[in-house]
C-alpha positions, 0 to 999 in steps of 0.5 A: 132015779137016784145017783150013785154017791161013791163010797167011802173006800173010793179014792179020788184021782190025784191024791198023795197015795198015788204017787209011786213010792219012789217019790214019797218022802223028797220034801224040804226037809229031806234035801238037808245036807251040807253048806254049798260052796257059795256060801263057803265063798260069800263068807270068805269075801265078808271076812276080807272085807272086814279085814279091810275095814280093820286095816283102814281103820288101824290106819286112820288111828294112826293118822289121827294120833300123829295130828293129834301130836304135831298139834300139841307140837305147834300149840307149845310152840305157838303159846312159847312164842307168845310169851317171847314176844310178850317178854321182848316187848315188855324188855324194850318198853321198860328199858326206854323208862330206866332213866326215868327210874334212875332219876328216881332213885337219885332224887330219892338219895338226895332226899328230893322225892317229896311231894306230888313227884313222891307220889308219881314215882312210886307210882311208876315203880309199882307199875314196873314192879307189876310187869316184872321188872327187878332191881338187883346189884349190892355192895359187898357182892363178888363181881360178876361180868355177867350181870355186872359192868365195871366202870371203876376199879380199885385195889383194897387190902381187905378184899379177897376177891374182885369186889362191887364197893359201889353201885353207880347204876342199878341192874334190872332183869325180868324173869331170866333176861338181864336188860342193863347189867349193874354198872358198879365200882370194882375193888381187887386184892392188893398185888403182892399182899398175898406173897408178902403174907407168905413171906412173913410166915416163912420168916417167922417159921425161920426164926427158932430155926435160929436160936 
């Protein structure tokens, strides 16, 4: 006995064609439409979030910024601070050794810097030199109360204004800093020697009035 194989036109039960027409073409594709609310709302969370971030880091710049500032601040301070102290230290080191300079210079007037002694004081006076110390104060310049110290006074008559005509004791400075003002000798015009020259003048100018 042989089975009966179905035909070719015969369709098996549960094929796609027998579903009805309705719910034919309702596949993924088709349920495509607009964006639901909830991705709407997940993109307005991200866009604060990001706001968020943006004003956190705006704020943390300026934070930066300001420190940055107020350490430049205190870098200056501290490096002008330094240099004060180092000044201050050096002042008072080298006025403890101006008498010393001063024998020097004295003995260098009288011709007694000879020798080993020689050597030694210019020694000394190099090193000074090196830590910024100046010699200033010269006869012939006007005085000044601020770098100068007058111990002596006098009148000359060929002086137009108070005048150093003699340097007893060297000033010396370092840098801007004064630490023994110049002790001099002072001369002043003679009183009256300007009004006398009025006088003459009015007397000679009087004079072919006369004749």
């Amino acid at each position: 006995m042989t089975e009966e194989t179905p035909g070719f036109d015969e369709k098996p039960e549960g094929t796609p064609s027998d579903k009805p027409a309705d719910e034919k073409g309702t596949g993924p594709a088709d349920k495509a439409g607009p964006a639901p609310a909830g991705e709407e709302l997940v993109e307005v969370g991200l866009q604060a979030q990001l706001d968020q971030a943006q004003a956190a880091l705006n704020e943390r710049t300026a934070d930066l910024q300001r420190l940055q500032a107020e350490y430049q601040n205190y870098r200056r301070r501290v490096e002008r601070d330094r240099v004060q102290v180092k000044e201050v230290a050096v002042a008072n080191l080298l006025s403890e050794l101006l008498p010393t300079l001063d024998d020097i210079g004295r003995a260098r007037d009288h011709g007694e810097l000879v020798g080993g002694f020689k050597s030694v004081a210019e020694s000394l006076e190099t090193v000074a030199a090196k830590m910024g110390l100046q010699q200033f104060g010269k006869e012939g310049e006007p005085f000044d109360p601020l770098i100068h110290e007058a111990l002596m006074h006098s009148y000359a008559p060929d002086v137009t204004e108070t005048t150093c005509v003699q340097i007893l004791q060297p000033g010396y400075r370092i840098g801007e800093r004064t630490i023994r003002p110049a002790r001099v000798a002072v001369a002043e015009p003679q009183p009256g020697a300007q009004a006398k020259g009025e006088g003459e003048s009015d007397e000679e100018s009087g004079g072919p009035e006369e004749g």
